[in-house]
C-alpha positions in Angstrom: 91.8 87.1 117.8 94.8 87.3 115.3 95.3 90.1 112.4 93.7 87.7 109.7 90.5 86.9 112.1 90.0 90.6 112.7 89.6 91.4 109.0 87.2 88.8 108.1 85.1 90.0 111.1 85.8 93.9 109.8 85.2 92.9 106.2 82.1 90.7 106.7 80.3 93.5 109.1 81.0 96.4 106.2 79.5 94.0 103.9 76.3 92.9 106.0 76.0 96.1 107.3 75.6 97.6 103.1 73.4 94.7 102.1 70.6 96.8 103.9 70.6 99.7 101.6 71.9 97.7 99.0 70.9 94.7 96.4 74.0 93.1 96.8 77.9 94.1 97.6 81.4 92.8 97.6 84.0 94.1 100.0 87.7 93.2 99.8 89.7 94.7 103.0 94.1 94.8 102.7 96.1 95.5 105.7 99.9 94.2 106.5 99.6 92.3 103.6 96.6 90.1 105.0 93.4 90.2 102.7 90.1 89.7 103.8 86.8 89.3 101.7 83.1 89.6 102.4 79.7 89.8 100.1 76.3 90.0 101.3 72.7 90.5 99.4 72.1 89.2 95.8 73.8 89.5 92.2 69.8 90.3 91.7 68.0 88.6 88.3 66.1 85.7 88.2 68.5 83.3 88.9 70.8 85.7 91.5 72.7 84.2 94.5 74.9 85.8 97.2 77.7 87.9 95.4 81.2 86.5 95.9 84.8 87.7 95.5 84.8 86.7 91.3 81.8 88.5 90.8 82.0 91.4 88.5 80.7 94.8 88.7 80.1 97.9 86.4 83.5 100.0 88.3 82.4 103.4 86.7 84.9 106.1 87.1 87.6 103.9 88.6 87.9 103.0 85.6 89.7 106.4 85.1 92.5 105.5 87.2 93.1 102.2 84.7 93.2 104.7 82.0 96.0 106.8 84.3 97.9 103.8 84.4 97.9 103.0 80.9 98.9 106.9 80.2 102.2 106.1 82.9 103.0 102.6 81.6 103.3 104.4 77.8 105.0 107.4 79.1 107.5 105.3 80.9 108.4 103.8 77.8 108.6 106.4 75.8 105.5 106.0 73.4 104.1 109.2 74.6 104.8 112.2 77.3 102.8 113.5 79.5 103.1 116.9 78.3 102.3 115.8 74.5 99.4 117.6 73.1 96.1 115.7 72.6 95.9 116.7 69.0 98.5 115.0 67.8 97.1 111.5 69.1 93.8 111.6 67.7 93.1 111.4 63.8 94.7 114.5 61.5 92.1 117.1 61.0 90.6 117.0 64.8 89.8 119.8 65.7 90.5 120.4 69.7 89.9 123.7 72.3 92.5 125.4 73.4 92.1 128.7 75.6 95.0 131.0 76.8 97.3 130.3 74.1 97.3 126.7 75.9 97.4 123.8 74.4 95.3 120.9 76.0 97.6 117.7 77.1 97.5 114.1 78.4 98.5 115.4 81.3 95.6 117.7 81.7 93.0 115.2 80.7 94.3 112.9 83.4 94.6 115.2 86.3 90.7 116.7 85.0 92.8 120.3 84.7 91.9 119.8 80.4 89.1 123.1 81.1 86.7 120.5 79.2 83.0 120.5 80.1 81.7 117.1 82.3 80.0 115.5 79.7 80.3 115.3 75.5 78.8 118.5 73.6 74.9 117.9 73.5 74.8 115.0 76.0 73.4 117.2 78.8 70.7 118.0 77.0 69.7 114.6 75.9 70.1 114.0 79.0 67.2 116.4 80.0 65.2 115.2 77.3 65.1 112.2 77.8 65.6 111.3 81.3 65.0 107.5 81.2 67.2 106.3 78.5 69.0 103.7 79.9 72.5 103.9 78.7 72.7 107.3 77.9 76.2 107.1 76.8 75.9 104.4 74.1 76.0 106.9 71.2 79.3 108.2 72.4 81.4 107.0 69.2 84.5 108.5 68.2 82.7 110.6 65.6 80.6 112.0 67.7 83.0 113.0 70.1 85.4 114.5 67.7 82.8 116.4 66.7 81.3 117.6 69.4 84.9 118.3 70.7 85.4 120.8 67.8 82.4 122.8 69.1 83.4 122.6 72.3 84.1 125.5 74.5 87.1 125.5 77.3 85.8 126.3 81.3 89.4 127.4 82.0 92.6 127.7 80.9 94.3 123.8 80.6 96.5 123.6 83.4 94.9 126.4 85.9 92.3 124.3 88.2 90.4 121.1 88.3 87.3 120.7 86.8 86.3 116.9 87.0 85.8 115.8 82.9 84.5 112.6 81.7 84.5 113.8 78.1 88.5 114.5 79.3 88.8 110.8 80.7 87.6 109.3 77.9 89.5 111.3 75.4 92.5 109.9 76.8 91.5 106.7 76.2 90.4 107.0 73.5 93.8 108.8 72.2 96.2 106.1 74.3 94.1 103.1 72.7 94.6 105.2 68.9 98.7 105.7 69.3 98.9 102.0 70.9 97.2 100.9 67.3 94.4 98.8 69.3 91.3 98.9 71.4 90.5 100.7 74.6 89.5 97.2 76.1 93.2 95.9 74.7 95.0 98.8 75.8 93.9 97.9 79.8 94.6 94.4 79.0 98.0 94.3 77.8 99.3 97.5 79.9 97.8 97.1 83.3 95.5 94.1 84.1 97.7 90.8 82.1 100.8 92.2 83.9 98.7 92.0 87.3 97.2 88.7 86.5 93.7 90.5 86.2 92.0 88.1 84.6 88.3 89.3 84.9 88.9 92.7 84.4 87.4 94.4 81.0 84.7 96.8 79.3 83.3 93.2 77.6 80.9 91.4 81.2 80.9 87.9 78.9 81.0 84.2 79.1 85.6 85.1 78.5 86.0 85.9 81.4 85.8 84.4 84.8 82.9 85.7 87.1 78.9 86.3 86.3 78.1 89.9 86.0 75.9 91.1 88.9 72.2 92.2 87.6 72.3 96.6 88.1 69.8 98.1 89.9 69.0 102.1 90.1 68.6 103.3 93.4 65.1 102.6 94.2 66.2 98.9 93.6 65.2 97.9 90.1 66.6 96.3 87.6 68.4 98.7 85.3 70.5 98.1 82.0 74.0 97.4 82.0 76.3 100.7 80.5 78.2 100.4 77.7 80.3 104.0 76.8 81.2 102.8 73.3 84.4 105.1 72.6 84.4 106.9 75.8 84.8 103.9 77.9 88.3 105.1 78.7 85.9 107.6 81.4 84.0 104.5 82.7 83.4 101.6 81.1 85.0 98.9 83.2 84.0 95.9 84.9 85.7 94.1 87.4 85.8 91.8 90.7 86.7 92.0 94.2 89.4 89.7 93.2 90.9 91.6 90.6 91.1 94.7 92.2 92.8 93.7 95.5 95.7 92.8 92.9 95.1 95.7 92.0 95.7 97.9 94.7 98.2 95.8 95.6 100.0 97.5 92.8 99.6 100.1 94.1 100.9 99.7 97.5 104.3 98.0 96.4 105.5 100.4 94.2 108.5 98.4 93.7 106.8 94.6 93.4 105.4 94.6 90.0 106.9 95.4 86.1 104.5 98.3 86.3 106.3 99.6 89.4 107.7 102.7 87.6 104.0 103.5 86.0 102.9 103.6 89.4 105.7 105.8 90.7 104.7 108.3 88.0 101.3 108.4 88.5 102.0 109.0 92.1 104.9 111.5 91.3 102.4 114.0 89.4 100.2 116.3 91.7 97.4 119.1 91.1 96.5 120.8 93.9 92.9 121.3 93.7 92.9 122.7 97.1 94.9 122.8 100.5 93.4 120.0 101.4 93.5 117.9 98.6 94.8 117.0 95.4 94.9 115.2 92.0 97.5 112.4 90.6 97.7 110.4 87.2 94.1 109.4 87.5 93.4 109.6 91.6 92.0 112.0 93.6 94.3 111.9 97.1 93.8 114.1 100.7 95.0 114.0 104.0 92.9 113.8 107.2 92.5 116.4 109.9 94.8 115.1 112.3 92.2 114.4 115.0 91.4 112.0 112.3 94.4 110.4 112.2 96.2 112.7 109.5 96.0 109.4 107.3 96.8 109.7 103.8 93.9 108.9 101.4 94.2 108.0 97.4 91.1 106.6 95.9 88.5 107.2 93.1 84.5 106.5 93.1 82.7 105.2 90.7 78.8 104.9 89.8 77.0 104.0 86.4 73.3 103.6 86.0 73.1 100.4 88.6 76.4 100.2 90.3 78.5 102.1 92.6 81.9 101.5 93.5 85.1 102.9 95.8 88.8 101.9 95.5 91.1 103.3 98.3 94.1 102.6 99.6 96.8 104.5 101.9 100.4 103.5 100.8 101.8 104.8 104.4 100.2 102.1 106.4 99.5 99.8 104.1 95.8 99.3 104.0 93.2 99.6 101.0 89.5 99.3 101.0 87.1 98.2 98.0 83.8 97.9 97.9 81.5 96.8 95.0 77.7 97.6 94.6 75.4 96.5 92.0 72.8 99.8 93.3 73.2 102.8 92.3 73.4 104.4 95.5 76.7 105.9 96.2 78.8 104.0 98.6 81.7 106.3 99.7 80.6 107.3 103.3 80.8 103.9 104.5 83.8 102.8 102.2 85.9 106.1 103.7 85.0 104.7 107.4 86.1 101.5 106.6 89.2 102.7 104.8 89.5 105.1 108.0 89.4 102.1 110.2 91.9 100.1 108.5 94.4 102.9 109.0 93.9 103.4 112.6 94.2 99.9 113.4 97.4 99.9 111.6 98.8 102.8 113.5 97.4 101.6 116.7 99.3 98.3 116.0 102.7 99.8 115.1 102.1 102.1 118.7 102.2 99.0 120.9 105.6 97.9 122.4 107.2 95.3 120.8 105.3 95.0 117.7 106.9 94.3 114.5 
């Protein structure tokens, strides 16, 4: 069985073997520059057939490391720096935390070391108050997160630790997208996915763009509501396909094959240890196995929304990356870590044998 053969086989068992806990999934497998895809289940809805390679997802959080990318790309050229204070992006008057005598900067909302609380002022207790609403994000405007952000209270001193922020994410977004003079949903566009020929890729699932959005579903299985995180989307609000993100990843492991080459670099060039064992880039999260594991280099970011959970990985040392795509809510990272795990072996156990290339 050649390379090519053995990563259908890998990609379709991941994706068979996810389809039992899952409504439906999409797995896209990248090793030595082979690509393999696999789906399994249903897109779910009344009319729902077997997922494919096109079919788009809610991406949740990875969306984060789009937003990363965009922050690289602008830096790169000199439209912002990394170490520019968030206040002077957003509109004069704003009101933004600072603790410490420290400013908060695009750097720190990107790396999650801003000291900003998870979620917008007030959203945990709606939250609690309402535990079924369906999109409980919606009302996240750029009003209301302004204001909320002037009553908002720093964990920690910007720069000292990592404290995981999707009111910080989406911030960033929602700054980049306000210098740029444009949308959040443009922004991604021109910066990262039109560069990479991501055609499918966008906050908008609609009858533009290639691909039929898979039905959510929570994670007892039913049908849930698609998210829509108005002027936060920068934290989240992505959809995107199989397809779209192996190019993606891609990307990511030729630094020096695509125009947004020195983006990437950057991105990959900034690190906040948020312990010994791991760390935070532009966007990513990144650690290194125990070497009985392999000591394989991981970079990757989860994602789940109110029906769909997602996982983007990818290890630029061996060249491998695993995604996999969910339209349940159940978390998918145990299985998409083994997978990724397995891809790297493989790769190291091929480069071992004599007389490979």
């Amino acid at each position: 069985m050649d390379k090519a053969q053995d990563l259908d086989v890998l990609a379709r068992a991941s994706a068979e073997r996810l389809a039992r806990r899952h409504v439906g999934v999409a797995v896209a497998v990248v090793a030595g520059g082979q690509v393999a895809h696999a789906a399994a289940g249903t897109t779910g809805g009344a009319d729902g057939g077997t997922p494919s390679a096109d079919t788009l997802f809610e991406i949740g959080s990875v969306t984060k490391t789009f937003t990363a990318l965009c922050l690289a790309r602008m830096a790169v050229a000199g439209t912002v720096e990394l170490d520019e204070p968030l206040a002077r992006l957003l509109p004069e008057g704003a009101a933004v935390p600072s603790r410490g005598g420290q400013e908060i900067t695009l750097r720190h909302l990107s790396t999650h070391t801003s000291g900003l609380p998870r979620l917008p002022k007030g959203m945990m207790l709606r939250a609690l108050l309402r535990p079924r609403t369906p999109d409980p994000y919606a009302g996240c405007t750029a009003d209301v997160l302004l204001s909320g952000l002037a009553r908002t209270r720093l964990r920690s001193t910007p720069g000292r630790q990592v404290r995981y922020s999707n009111l910080g994410a989406g911030l960033l977004g929602l700054a980049l997208a306000r210098r740029a003079g444009t949308t959040y949903e443009q922004l991604v566009t021109t910066q990262v996915c039109a560069p990479l020929g991501m055609s499918a890729t966008g906050v908008a699932g609609d009858a533009s763009r290639p691909g039929r959005l898979a039905q959510g579903h929570d994670s007892r299985r039913r049908p849930t509501r698609p998210w829509h995180l108005a002027d936060l989307a920068g934290a989240g609000g992505l959809r995107s396909s199989a397809t779209d993100l192996v190019a993606y990843v891609r990307a990511q492991l030729d630094c020096g094959g695509t125009e947004l080459a020195e983006a990437v670099r950057l991105t990959r060039q900034v690190e906040h240890r948020d312990n010994r064992f791991s760390w935070m880039h532009l966007g990513w999260r990144a650690h290194r196995l125990h070497p009985r594991q392999g000591a394989h280099l991981q970079i990757w970011h989860n994602g789940g929304t109110g029906g769909f959970a997602s996982f983007v990985g990818f290890d630029p040392e061996t060249g491998t990356a695993a995604i996999v795509l969910s339209n349940t809510q159940r978390p998918v990272d145990a299985p998409a870590f083994d997978l990724l795990r397995t891809l790297q072996n493989q790769a190291t156990s091929r480069d071992a044998r004599p007389g490979t290339v």
